[in-house]
C-alpha positions in Angstrom: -27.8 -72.9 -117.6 -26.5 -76.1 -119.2 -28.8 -78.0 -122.6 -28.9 -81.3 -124.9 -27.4 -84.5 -125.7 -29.9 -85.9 -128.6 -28.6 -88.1 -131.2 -28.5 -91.8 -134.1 -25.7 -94.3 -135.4 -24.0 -97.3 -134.9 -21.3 -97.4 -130.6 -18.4 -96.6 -131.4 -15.8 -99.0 -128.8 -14.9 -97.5 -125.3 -12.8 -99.7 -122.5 -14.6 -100.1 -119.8 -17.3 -102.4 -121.1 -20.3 -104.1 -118.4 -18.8 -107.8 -118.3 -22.6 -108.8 -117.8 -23.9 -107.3 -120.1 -21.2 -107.0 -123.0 -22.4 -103.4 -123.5 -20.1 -100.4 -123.6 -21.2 -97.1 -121.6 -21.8 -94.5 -123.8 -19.1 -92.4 -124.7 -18.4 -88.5 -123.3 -18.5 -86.1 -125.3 -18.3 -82.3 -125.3 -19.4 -79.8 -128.3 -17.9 -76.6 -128.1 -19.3 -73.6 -130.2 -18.2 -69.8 -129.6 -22.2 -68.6 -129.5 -25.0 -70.6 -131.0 -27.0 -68.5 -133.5 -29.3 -68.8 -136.3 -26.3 -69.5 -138.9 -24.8 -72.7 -141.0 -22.3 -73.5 -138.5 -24.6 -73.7 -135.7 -26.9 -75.6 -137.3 -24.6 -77.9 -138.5 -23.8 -78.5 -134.2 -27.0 -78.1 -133.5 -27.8 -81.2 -135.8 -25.1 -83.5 -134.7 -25.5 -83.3 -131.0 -29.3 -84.2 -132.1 -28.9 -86.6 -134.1 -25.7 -88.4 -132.7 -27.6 -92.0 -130.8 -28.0 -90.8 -126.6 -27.8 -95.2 -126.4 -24.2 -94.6 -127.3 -22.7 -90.7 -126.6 -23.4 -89.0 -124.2 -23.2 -85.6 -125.6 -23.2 -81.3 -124.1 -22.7 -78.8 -125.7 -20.9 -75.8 -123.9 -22.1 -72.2 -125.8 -21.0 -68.9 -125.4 -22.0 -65.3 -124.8 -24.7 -64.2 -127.9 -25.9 -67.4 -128.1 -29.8 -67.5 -128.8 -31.6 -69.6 -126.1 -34.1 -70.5 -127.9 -32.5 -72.6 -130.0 -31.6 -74.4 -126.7 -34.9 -74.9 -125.0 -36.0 -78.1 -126.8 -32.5 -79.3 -125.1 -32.2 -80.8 -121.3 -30.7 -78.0 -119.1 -28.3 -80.0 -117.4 -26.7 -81.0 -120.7 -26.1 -77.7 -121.8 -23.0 -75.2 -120.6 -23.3 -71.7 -121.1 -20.0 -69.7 -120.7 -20.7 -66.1 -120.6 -17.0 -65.4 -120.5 -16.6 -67.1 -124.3 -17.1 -64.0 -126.6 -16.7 -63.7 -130.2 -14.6 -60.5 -130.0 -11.1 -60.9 -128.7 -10.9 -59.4 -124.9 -7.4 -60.6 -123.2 -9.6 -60.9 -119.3 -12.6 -62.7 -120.7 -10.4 -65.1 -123.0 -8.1 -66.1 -119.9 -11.4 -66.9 -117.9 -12.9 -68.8 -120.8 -10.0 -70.9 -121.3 -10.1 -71.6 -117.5 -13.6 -72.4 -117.4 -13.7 -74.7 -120.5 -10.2 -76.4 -118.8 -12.1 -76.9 -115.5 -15.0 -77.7 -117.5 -13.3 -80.6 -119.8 -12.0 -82.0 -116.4 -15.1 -82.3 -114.6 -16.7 -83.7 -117.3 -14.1 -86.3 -117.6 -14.9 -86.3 -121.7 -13.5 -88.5 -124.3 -14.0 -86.7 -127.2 -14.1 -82.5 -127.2 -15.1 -81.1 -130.3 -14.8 -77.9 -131.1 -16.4 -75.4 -133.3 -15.9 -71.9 -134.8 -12.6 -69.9 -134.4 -12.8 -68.7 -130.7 -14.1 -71.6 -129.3 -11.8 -74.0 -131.7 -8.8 -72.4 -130.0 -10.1 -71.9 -126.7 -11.8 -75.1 -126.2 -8.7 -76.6 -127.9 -6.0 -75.6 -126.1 -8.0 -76.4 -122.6 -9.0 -79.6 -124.1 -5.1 -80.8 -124.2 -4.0 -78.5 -121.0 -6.4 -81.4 -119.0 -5.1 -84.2 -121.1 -8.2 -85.1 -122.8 -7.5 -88.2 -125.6 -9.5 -87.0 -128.6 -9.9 -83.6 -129.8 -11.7 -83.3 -133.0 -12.3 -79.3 -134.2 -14.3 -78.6 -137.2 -13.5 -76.2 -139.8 -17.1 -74.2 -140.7 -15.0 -71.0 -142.0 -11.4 -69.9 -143.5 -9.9 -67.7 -140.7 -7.3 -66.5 -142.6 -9.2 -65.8 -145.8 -7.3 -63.8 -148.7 -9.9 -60.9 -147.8 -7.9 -60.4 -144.4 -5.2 -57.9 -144.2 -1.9 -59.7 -144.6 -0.5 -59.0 -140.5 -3.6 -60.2 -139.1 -4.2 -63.4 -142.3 -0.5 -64.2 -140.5 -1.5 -64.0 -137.5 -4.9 -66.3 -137.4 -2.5 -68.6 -139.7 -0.2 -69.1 -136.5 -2.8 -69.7 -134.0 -4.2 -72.1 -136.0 -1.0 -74.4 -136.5 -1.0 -73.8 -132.5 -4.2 -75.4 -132.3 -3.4 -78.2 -135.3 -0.4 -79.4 -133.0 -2.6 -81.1 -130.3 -5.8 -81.3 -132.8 -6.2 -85.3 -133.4 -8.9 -85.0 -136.0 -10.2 -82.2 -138.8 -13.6 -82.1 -140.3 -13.6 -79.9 -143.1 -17.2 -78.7 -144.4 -15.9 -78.4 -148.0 -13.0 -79.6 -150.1 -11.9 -75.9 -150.5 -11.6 -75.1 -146.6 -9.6 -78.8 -146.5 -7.1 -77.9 -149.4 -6.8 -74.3 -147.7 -5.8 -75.5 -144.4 -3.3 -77.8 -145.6 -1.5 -75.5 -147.8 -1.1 -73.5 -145.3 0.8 -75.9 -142.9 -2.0 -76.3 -140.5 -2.3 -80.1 -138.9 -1.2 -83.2 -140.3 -2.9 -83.3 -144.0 -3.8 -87.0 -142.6 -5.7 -85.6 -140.0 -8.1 -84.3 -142.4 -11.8 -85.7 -143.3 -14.1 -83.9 -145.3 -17.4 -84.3 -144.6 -19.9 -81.7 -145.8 -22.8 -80.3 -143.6 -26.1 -81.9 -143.4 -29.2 -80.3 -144.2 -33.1 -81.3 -144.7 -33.0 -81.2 -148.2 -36.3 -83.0 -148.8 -38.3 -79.8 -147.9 -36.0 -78.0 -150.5 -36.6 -80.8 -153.3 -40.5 -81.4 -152.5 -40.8 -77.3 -152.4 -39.0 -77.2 -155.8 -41.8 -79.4 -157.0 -44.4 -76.9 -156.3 -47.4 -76.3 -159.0 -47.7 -72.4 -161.1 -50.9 -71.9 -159.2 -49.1 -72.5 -155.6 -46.4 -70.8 -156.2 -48.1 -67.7 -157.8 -50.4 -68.3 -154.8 -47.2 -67.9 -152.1 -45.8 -64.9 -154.2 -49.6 -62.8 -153.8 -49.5 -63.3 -150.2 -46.1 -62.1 -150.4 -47.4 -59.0 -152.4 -45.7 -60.1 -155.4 -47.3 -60.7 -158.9 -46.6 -62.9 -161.8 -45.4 -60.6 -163.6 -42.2 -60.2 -161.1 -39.1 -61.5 -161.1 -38.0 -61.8 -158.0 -34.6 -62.5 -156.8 -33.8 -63.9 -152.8 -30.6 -63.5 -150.8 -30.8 -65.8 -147.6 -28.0 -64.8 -145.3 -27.2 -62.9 -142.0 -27.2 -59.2 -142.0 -23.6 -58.8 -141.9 -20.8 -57.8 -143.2 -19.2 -60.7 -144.2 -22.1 -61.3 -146.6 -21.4 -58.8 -149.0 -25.3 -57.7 -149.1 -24.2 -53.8 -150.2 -22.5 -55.7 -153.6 -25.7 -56.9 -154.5 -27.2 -53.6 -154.2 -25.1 -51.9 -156.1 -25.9 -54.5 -159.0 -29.8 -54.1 -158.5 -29.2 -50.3 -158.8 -27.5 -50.4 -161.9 -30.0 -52.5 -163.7 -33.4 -51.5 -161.9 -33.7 -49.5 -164.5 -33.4 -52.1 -167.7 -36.0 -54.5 -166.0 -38.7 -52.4 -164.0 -40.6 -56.0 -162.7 -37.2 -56.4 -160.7 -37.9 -56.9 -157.3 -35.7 -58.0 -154.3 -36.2 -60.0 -151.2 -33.8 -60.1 -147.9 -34.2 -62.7 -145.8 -32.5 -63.0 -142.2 -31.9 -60.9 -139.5 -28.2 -59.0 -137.4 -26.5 -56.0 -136.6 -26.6 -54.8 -140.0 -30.2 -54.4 -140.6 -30.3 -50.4 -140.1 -27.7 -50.0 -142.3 -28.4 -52.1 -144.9 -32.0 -51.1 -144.9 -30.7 -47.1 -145.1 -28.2 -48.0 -148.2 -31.3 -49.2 -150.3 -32.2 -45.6 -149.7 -29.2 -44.2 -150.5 -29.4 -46.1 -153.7 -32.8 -45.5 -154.5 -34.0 -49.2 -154.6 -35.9 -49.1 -151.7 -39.1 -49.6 -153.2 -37.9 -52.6 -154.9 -35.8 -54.2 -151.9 -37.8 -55.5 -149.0 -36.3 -57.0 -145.5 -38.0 -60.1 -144.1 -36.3 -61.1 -140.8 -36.2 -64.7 -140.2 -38.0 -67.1 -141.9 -39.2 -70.4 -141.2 -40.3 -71.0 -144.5 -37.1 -70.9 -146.4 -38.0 -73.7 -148.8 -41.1 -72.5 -150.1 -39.9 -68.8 -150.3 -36.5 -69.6 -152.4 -39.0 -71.5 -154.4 -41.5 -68.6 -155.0 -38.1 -66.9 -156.3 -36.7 -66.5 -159.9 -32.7 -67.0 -158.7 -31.4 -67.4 -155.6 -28.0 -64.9 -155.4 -25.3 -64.7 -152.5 -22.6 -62.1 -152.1 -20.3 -63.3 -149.5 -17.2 -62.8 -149.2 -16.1 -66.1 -147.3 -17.7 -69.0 -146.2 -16.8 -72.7 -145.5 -20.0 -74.1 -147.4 -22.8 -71.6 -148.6 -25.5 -74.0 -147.4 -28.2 -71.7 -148.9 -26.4 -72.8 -152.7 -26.7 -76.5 -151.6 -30.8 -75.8 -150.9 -31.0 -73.4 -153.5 -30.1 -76.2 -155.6 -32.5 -78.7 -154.2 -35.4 -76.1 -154.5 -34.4 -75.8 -158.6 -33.4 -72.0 -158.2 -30.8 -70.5 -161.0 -27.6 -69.4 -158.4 -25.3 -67.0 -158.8 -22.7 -66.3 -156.4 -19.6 -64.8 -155.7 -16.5 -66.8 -155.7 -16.6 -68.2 -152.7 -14.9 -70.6 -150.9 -17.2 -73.8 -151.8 -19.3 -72.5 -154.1 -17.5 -74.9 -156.7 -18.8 -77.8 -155.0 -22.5 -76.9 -155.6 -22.5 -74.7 -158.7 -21.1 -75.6 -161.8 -21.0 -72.3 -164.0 -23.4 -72.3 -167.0 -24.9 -75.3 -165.8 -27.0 -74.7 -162.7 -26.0 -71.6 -162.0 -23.1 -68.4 -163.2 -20.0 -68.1 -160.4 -18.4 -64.1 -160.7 -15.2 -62.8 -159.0 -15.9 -61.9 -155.2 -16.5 -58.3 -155.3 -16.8 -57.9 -158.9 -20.0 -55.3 -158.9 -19.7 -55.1 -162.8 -19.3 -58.9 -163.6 -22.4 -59.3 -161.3 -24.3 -56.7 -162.7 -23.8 -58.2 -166.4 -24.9 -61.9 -165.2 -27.9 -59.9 -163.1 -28.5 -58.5 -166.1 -28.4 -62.1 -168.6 -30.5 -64.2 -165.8 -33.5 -61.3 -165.6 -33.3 -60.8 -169.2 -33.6 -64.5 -170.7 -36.3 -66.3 -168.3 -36.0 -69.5 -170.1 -32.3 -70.0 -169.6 -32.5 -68.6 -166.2 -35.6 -71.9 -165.5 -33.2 -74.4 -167.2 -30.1 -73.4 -164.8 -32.7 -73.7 -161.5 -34.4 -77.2 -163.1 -30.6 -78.4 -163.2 -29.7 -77.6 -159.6 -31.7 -80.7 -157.9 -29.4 -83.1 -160.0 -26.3 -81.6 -158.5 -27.6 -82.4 -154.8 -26.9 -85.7 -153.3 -27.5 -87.6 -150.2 -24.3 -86.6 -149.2 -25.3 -83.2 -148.1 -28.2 -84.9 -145.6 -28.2 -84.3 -142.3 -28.4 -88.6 -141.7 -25.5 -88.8 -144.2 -23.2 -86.3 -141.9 -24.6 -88.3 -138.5 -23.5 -91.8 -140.0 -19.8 -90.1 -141.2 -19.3 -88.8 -138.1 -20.2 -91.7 -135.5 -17.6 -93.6 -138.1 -15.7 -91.1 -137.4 -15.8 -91.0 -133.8 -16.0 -95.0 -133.6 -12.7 -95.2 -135.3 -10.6 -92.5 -133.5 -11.7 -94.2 -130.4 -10.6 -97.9 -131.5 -7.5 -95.8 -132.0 -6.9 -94.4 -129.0 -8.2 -97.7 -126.8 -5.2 -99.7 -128.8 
């Protein structure tokens, strides 16, 4: 199988150019994700090779095992690469033959540009990127590998492979200012090679659901089986560990109690599910807790909510703040990388230590217990959001981007 180049934005130079015509061909490019999945990192890929003008790139995208063929359907097979050998897990055989593949890959393809996504594939399709010589590699950071949360021997372990992969890395795109600031104090790259540019989204659905009337939004919450007199709070995130779901739980257990008309929804689906669904059990909230899978209509449902909460425990940026934000929902969050950048505590939203079950319970607590408040942190959040977080706004960055490390490289 192989899927899409799609795409918008001003050529960026290549030699080469047709002397009749004055036009340059369109440059080569290759994406490179470790699995594409219904997550913030692959959306944010999914939208660039979209979005990025097909007059001007010529863009595939080479996916590994896990990856959810659907989301590639809408793409042109023969623009799409899948690599069955590129897992997430480490597995010494597979790794070898994924490296090989991406190398022979990246050679075939004759690309001018290789960017890379996510932590497997950022190494992987790195280090085959410079192996074949290839005279722009660009890898962007969607995630702190070696977050503080990591034990200490394996924190110093991701920390070296990635100053491996920073020495033939020409260009960083850093989804937040805290991943950027992270990576450099840690020695990775030169701090020059660094460009923060944060991921794009469709806000507008998120603004224009915010703007939603009582009667529609009391509407959405019946079909839901929810009644005024809820208060409903939404986590948006996938089912795994990394998203500190269980924390959250514990909170609601503690103050279930206190405020009766508490009620919980889950939304998005992995390979925690089962469990998760059995601790709500096990804490005796799972009357009050209820698991939506997937959902297409995340704006209106974050809407239909009374505060938006997420419990990760590392992220690059929590996109669900940024449209939590735009849909005029009160946030609170751990203390996660980026969070800063789209909260500012008291003001549209409350930020607590990461893993803190009693700070979160007591802010649980304040937002459920003073509604008016809780309404004047959510009508704040659309002021915080800027056209800097739109999907156009990260297209027009990055073909600057691209146009200017190709000038670069032709001089």
């Amino acid at each position: 199988m192989t899927a899409t180049n799609m795409a918008s934005g001003s050529c960026p130079p290549a030699p080469g150019a047709d002397r009749r015509t004055g036009m340059h061909p369109p440059v080569r490019m290759l994406h490179v994700i470790t699995r594409l999945i219904r997550a913030g990192a692959d959306e944010n890929t999914l939208y660039t090779v979209r979005g990025l003008d097909p007059r001007r790139y010529l863009v595939d995208l080479a996916v590994g095992e896990g990856s959810d063929h659907e989301l590639l359907r809408a793409h042109d097979p023969a623009r799409v690469h899948y690599l069955p050998e590129l897992t997430r897990d480490p597995h010494p055989i597979k790794d070898v033959m994924a490296l090989i593949r991406l190398a022979r890959l990246i050679r075939r393809g004759e690309y001018q540009i290789v960017h890379t996504h996510t932590a497997k594939a950022g190494f992987l399709g790195r280090l085959a990127a410079a192996l074949v010589g290839t005279p722009i590699i660009v890898h962007t950071l969607h995630g702190i590998t070696f977050s503080r949360l990591v034990p200490a021997p394996l924190r110093a372990f991701y920390v070296l492979l990635e100053r491996i992969a920073g020495r033939f890395t020409h260009q960083f795109v850093a989804v937040g200012e805290d991943m950027r600031a992270s990576y450099i104090r840690a020695g990775i790259g030169d701090p020059r090679a660094y460009e923060t540019i944060y991921s794009g989204m469709p806000l507008e659905e998120f603004l224009e659901a915010g703007r939603m009337t009582a009667e529609e939004r009391d509407e959405l919450r019946a079909s839901l089986g929810y009644g005024p007199e809820h208060q409903l709070a939404v986590m948006a995130a996938r089912l795994e560990a990394c998203k500190g779901h269980v924390y959250l739980f514990e909170a609601v257990a503690r103050v279930r109690a206190l405020h009766p008309e508490l009620r919980v929804v889950i939304l998005g689906d992995g390979p925690l599910r089962s469990y998760l669904e059995r601790r709500t059990g096990e804490l005796g909230i799972d009357d009050i807790v209820r698991f939506f899978g997937h959902r297409t209509d995340l704006a209106r449902l974050l809407s239909a909510a009374d505060l938006s909460v997420l419990t990760s425990l590392w992220e690059g940026l929590p996109r669900v703040l940024v449209q939590s934000a735009a849909a005029g929902r009160p946030i609170l969050t751990f203390d996660v990388e980026g969070a800063w950048e789209v909260v500012r505590d008291g003001e549209n939203g409350l930020i607590v230590p990461t893993r803190d079950v009693d700070a979160l319970t007591r802010k649980l607590d304040q937002l459920l217990a003073d509604r008016e408040w809780a309404r004047a942190l959510g009508a704040a959040g659309p002021r915080r959001v800027s056209s800097e977080w739109t999907v156009e706004t990260m297209i027009d960055r990055l073909d600057r981007m691209y146009q200017e490390l190709t000038q670069k490289r032709t001089a």
